[in-house]
N, C-alpha and C positions, 0 to 999 in steps of 0.2 A: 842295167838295173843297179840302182845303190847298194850299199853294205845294210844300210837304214833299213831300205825294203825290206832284203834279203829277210836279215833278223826280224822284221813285224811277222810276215808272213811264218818262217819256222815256228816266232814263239803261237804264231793264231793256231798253226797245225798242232802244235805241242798241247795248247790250254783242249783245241777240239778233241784228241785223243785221250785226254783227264777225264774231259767229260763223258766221254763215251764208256770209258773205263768204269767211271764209277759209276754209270746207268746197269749197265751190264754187272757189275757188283754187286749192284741193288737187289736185283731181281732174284726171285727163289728158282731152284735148279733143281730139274731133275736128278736124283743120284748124288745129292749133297753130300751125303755121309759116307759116300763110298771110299775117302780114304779115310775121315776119319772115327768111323763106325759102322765101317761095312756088314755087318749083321743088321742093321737097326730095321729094316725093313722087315726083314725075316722073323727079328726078335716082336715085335708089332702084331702082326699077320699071324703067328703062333700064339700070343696070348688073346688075338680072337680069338682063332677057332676052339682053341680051349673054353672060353666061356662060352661058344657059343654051342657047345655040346652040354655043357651043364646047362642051358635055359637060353635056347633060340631067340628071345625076346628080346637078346642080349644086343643085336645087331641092328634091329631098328634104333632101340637106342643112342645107341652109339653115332649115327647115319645122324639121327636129330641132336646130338648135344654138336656137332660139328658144327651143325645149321643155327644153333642159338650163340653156339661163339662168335661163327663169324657175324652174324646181325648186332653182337655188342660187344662194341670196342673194335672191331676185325676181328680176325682169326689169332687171337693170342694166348689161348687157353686160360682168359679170365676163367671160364664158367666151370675150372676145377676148384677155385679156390674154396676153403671153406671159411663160414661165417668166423667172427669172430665176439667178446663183449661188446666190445665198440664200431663192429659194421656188419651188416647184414649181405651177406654174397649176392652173386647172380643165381646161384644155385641153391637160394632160398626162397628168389622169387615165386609168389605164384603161379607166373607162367611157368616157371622148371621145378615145382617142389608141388606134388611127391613123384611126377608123372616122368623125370628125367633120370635115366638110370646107365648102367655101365661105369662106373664111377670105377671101380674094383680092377677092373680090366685093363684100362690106363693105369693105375697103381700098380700093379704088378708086371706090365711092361716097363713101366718106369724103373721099378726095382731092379731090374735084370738090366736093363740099359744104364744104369748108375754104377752097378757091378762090372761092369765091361767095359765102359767108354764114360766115367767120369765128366761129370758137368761137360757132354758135347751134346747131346740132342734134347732138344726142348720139348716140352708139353705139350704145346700150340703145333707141332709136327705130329707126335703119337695122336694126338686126335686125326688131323689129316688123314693119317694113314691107317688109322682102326676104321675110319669111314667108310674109305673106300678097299679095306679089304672087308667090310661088314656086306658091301653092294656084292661083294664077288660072291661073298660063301652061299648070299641068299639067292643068286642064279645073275645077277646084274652083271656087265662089261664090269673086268676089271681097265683100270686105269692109271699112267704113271703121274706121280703126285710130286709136283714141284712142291721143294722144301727150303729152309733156312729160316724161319720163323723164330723170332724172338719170344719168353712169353712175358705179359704185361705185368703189372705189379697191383693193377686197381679194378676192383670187382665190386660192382655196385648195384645191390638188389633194383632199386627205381629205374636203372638203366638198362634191364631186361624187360623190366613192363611196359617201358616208352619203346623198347628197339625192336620187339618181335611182336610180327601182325596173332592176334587174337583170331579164333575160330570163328568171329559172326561178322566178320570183313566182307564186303561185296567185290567183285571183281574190279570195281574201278577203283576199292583202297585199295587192293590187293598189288593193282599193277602200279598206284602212286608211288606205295610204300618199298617192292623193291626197285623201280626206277628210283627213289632217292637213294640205293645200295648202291647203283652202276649195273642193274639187272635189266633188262627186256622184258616185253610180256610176255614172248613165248619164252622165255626163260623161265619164268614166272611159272606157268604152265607147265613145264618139263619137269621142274623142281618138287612141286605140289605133289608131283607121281610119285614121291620117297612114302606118300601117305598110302601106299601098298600094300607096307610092311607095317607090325608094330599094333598098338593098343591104343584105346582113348578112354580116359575117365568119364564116366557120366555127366557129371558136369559142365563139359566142354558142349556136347550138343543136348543136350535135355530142355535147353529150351525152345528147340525145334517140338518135341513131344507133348507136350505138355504149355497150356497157355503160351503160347503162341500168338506175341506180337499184344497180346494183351487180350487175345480170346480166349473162349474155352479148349477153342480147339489146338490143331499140331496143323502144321508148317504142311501146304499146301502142296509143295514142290517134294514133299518126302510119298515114296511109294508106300501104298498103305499097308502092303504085305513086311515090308521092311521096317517099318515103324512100330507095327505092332509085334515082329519081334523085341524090336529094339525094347519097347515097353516091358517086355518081361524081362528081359536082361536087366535092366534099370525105371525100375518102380517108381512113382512118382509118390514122392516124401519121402523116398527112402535116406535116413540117414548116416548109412555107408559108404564113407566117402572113396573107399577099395573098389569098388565094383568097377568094371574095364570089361570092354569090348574090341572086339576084332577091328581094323579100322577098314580091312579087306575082307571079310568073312571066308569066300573063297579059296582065297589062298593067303591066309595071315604072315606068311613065314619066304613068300618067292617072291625075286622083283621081278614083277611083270608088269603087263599094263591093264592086269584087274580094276585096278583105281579109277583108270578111264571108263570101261567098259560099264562098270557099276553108278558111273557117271551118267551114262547113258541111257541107265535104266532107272533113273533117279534115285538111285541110290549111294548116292555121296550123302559121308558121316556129316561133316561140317558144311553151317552154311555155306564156309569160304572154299568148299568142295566144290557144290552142287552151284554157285554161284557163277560158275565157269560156265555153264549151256546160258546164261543170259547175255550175253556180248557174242557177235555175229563172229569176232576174230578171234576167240577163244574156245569158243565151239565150237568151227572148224580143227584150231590145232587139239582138242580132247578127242574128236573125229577121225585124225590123222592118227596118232597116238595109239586110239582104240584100234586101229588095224593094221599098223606096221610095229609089231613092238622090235624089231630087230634098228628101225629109226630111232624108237623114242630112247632104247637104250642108248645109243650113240649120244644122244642129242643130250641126256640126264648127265652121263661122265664129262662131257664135253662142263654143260653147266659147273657141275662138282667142281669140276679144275676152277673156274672163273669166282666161283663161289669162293673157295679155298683161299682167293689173292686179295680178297677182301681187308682192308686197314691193316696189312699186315705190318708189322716190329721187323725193319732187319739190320745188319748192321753192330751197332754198339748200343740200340735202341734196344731197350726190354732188360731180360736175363735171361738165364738158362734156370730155372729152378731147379733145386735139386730133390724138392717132395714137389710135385705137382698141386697140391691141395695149400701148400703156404710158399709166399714169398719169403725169398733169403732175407738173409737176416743185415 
């Protein structure tokens, strides 16, 4: 074999092993920070449960701001920023304003991870990891949460209202909108069970109750004992835009698979709930769901992860902010 050869072949094994290298670089890792901020987990996971003793509410939350980041932009902790004169956030959108909260809780893990480990862990991670310790504290699999997350620099109210599915979504937006994410149906379906936990403003299903499709009546597919609670809950003309409901009634505050269950008995909040028994392949998996929830847990953290890796920043891509709510300067 030539000297010629010899050297083509080394340098092809050399460029192959670069490239492998920096695949493997790429990727976010479990246990990122463990040399260099090996608390950050811990610090995280403690300033949940902290808030989540002052107002359990705190955890659903937290569970959905993870879920509206990564839908806009990826997972780069845009949806902390706050507005400013000249740009309106993602967290002023109307889809996340007034109804998206835990804001506080990231800020105060941030704090104590600034104090400790100096511009090393990002925003777009503490989200991550408030999520899935939000799934633990409420009874959910915990899960471990591949990290290195850059966070992004641009946050843009219009790109919340285009990138997260609305509550009167039919099962076949439902499954376009995150098949255009890199999600599955049954993903799709596994994910929607985070609506377990957690509140909804009146306004999101009120127009199940009330005129209805442009009748006088309410939404056919809603159980009448359920509706007419819902109706005193939320009065029609009331102009209280506070008023919130359980989204699980049963059990507002545990992951379980109530959300199915209540599916089953027509009583999902949102149309893009109850929308799930209309499609033969989705109303099996809310079927499945409804009676193994030791599965559906499995299958939800499994999603979490997949969700998590969504447009994610890594690299020299992004920054590390050092207030979560503004880009460095």
């Amino acid at each position: 074999m030539s000297s010629k050869r010899v050297t083509w072949l080394s340098l092809t094994w050399v460029l192959v092993f670069l490239c492998l290298s920096v695949e493997l670089e790429a990727q976010l890792q479990v246990g990122f920070y463990r040399t260099s901020c090996g608390l950050a987990e811990f610090i995280v996971k403690d300033e949940v449960g902290k808030g989540f003793m002052r107002d359990s509410g705190v955890a659903p939350g937290l569970v959905r701001m993870h879920f509206h980041d990564c839908f806009v932009r990826g997972c780069d902790g845009s949806v902390l920023i706050d507005s400013t004169p000249s740009n309106t956030a993602e967290k002023d959108s109307p889809a996340n304003n007034p109804s998206l909260r835990g804001f506080e809780v990231i800020d105060r893990a941030k704090a104590r991870l600034e104090a400790m480990c100096k511009g090393v862990v990002s925003c777009a991670d503490i989200v991550a990891f408030a999520a899935r310790d939000s799934v633990e504290i409420t009874g959910g699999l915990g899960y471990d949460v591949p990290a290195g997350r850059r966070d992004g620099r641009i946050s843009l109210a219009s790109e919340a209202s285009t990138n997260l599915p609305p509550p009167t979504f039919t099962v076949d937006q439902l499954t376009q909108f995150f098949s255009n994410k890199g999600l599955t149906q049954d993903e799709m379906v596994t994910l929607s069970g985070a609506h377990t936990i957690g509140r909804s403003h009146c306004s999101s299903f009120s127009n199940r109750l009330y005129n209805f499709n442009g009748t006088s009546g309410q939404d056919p597919t809603l159980d009448p004992q359920y509706a007419a609670s819902l109706k005193t809950q939320c009065p029609q003309g009331s102009t209280n835009t506070n008023l919130v409901v359980p989204m699980n009634p049963s059990s507002p505050s545990i992951t379980d698979v109530g959300y199915y269950v209540d599916i089953l008995r027509n009583r999902g909040l949102f149309t893009s709930d109850q929308t799930l028994l209309t499609d033969t392949t989705t109303a099996t998996q809310v079927r499945q769901n409804a009676g193994n929830p030791f599965l559906w847990k499995n299958k939800f953290a499994s999603a979490m992860v997949k969700m998590g890796q969504l447009g994610v920043l890594i690299g020299e891509a992004g920054e590390i902010r050092a207030n979560c709510r503004v880009i460095n300067s």
